[in-house]
N, C-alpha and C positions, 0 to 999 in steps of 0.2 A: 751616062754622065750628064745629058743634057737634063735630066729629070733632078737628078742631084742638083744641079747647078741652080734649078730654078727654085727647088727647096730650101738653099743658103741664102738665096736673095731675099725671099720671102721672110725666114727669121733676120736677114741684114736690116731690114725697112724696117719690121717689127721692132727691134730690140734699139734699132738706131732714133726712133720716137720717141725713145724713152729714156735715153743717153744723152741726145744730144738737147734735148733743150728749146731754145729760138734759132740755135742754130742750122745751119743747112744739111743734111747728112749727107755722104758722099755717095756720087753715082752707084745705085744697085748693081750695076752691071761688075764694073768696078769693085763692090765691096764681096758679093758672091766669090768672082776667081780668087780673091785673097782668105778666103775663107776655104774655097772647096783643095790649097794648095796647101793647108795644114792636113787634109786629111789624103793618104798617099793610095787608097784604093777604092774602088767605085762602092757605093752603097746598094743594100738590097734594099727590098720594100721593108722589112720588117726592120730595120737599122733608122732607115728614115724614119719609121715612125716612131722611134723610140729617140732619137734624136732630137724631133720635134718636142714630144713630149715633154722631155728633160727641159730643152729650153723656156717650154712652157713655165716646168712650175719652177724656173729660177728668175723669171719678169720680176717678181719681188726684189730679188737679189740684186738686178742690175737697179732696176730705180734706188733702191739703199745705195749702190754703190758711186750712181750719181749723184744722191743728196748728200750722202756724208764720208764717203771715202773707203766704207767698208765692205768686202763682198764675204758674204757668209754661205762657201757649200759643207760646212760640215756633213758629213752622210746622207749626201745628194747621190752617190752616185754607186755608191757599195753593195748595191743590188742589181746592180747591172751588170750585163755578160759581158761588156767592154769595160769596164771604169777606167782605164788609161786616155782611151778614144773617145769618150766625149767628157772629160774632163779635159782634155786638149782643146776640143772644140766651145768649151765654157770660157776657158780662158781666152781660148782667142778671140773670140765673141768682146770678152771683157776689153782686151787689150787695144782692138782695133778703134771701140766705142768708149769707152771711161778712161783709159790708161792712165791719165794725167791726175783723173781723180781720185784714185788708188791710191790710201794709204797700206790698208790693214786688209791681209786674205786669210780664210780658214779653210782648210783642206781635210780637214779631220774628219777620222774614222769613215775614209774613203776604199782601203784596202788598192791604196794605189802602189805600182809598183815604178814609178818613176811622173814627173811634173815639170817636164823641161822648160815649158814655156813661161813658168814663175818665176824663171831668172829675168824675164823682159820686161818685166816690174822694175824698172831702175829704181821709182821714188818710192817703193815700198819701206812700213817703218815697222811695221808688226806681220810676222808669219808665223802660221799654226800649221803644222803638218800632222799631229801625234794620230797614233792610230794607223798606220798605212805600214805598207811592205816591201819598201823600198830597198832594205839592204845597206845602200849608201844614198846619202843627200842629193838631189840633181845636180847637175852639172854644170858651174856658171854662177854657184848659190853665192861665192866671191863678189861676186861684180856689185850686186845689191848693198852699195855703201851708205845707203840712208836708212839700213835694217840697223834697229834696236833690240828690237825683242823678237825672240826664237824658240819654239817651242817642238819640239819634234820626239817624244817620250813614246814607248814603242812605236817604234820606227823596224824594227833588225836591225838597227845598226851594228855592222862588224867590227867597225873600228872606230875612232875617234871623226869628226869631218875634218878634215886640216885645210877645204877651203874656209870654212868657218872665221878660219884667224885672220883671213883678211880685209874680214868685216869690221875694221877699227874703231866703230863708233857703237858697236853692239854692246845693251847696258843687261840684259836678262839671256841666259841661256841655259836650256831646261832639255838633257837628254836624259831622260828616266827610262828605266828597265828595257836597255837595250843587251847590246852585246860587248860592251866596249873593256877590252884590256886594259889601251896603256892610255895616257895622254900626253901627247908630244910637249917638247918644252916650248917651243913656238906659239903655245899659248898666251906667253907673255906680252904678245903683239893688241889684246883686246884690254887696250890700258883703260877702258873706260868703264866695264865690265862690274856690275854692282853687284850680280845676283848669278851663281853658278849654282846647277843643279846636276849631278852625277850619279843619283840614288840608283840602288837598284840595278847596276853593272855587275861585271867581274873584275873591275882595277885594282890589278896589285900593290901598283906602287903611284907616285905624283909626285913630278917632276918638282926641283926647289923654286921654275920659274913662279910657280903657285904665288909665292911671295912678293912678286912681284905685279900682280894685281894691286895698285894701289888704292882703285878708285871700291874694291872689292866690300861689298858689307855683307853678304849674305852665303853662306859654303854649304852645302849639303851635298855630303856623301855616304848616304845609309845603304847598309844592305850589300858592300862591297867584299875585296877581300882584300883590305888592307891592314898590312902591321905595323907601320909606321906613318908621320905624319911631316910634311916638311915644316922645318924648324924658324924659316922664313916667315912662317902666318904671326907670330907672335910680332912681326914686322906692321903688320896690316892696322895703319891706324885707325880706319873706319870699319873694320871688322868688329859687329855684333853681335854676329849669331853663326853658330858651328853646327852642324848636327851629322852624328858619326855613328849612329847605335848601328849595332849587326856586324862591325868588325871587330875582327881576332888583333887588335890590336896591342903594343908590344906596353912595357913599364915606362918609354922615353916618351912615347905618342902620351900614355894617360897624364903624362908628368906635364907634359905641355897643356893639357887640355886643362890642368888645374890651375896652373899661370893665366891660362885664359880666361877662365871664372875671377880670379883675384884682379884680372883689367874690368870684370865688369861686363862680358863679350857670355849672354847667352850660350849655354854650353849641351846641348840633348846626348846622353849615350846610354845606353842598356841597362846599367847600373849608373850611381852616382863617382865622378871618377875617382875621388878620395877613394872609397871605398878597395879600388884595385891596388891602391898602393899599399906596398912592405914597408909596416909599422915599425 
């Protein structure tokens, strides 16, 4: 442990050179235990070195993250025999030293199967997770109220997130080809919501709150398995653009979808939807 120990201090001073600026960074001693306290078991030799490493070639990432707010590991770590464990240890790395500067994080195509510590991004306003193997979204994804945009497209997701909806100021959200059924009507809570993406599910049905997206301009849901469409979008005064191909969709759904064309509101489906209507 004491070897370990000395290893977090070493990347703490490193990476804190380069976070912090003119400012003073905090006692190494200090910053090591709160670092060796995210990781819950002793390191071997061959962990450390591959821990070092990583942090090595993400030096880039944190100075970006101090200059401009953005940290980018996309597919940093999805070769690795741990990626849960030292994508923990990146994060935390990040959190301790930039947190403040943090707007935007990318996680993608990490083959992660859980990011708990992305919830402590309070001032987060962009996250990328797509690519990973998570099953469901971490835990705490709620808290994150300065998130806008969300992007998490294979994912596994099994179900819909429903902490998602308490993200009220969320204006883009993008769950492509996962696993999702239903979607809860609690939806309605993302009133500011410009841009939904649901392509490429299994959703049978969508709840009428759908309609209730006011601020909504953008809908896609290809590739689903829906027959109908809620009757409420025809509500949607800033609705532009729909796109629906790849559902078995019913004569009331295409009847809507041509009302749509006649407001004016971009319409994508399979065929053109005149076309399915009984002349």
């Amino acid at each position: 442990m004491y070897i370990q120990k000395i290893f977090f201090v070493g990347v703490w001073v490193c990476i804190g050179s380069i976070c912090a600026g003119n400012e003073i960074a905090p006692q190494p001693e200090a910053a090591g235990n709160l670092i060796c306290s995210e990781i819950s078991h002793d390191l071997t030799a061959t962990q450390t070195t591959m821990f070092r490493d990583v942090i090595e070639r993400l030096k880039e990432q944190y100075e970006l993250a101090a200059r401009t707010g953005i940290f980018n590991a996309a597919g940093f770590f999805v070769k690795e025999q741990n990626p849960d464990q030292i994508s923990d240890l990146a994060l935390s790395t990040l959190k301790d030293e930039c947190n403040a500067h943090v707007k935007t994080i990318s996680l993608e195509n990490n083959n992660l199967h859980d990011a708990p510590l992305i919830c402590k991004f309070v001032e987060l306003e962009n996250l990328f997770l797509s690519g990973n193997s998570f099953g469901s979204l971490p835990k705490g994804l709620g808290d994150l109220k300065q998130l806008e945009y969300l992007e998490a497209n294979r994912c596994g997701l099994k179900r819909y997130p429903n902490e998602v909806n308490n993200i009220h100021g969320l204006k883009k959200l993008f769950l492509q080809e996962n696993k999702i059924f239903l979607v809860p009507a609690a939806i309605r809570k993302l009133e500011k919501l410009e841009e939904l993406d649901l392509s490429y599910n299994k959703i049978v049905d969508l709840p009428d709150s759908i309609g209730e997206l006011t601020k909504l301009e953008v809908l896609k849901l290809n590739n689903n398995r829906l027959t109908s469409l809620p009757m409420k979008l025809e509500k949607l005064k800033f609705l532009n653009f729909i796109s629906v191909y790849g559902n078995p969709l019913d004569k009331e759904a295409i009847e809507l979808l041509v009302r749509l064309q006649k407001k004016k509101v971009t319409v994508y489906f399979t065929t053109s939807p005149s076309d399915n209507l009984d002349h």
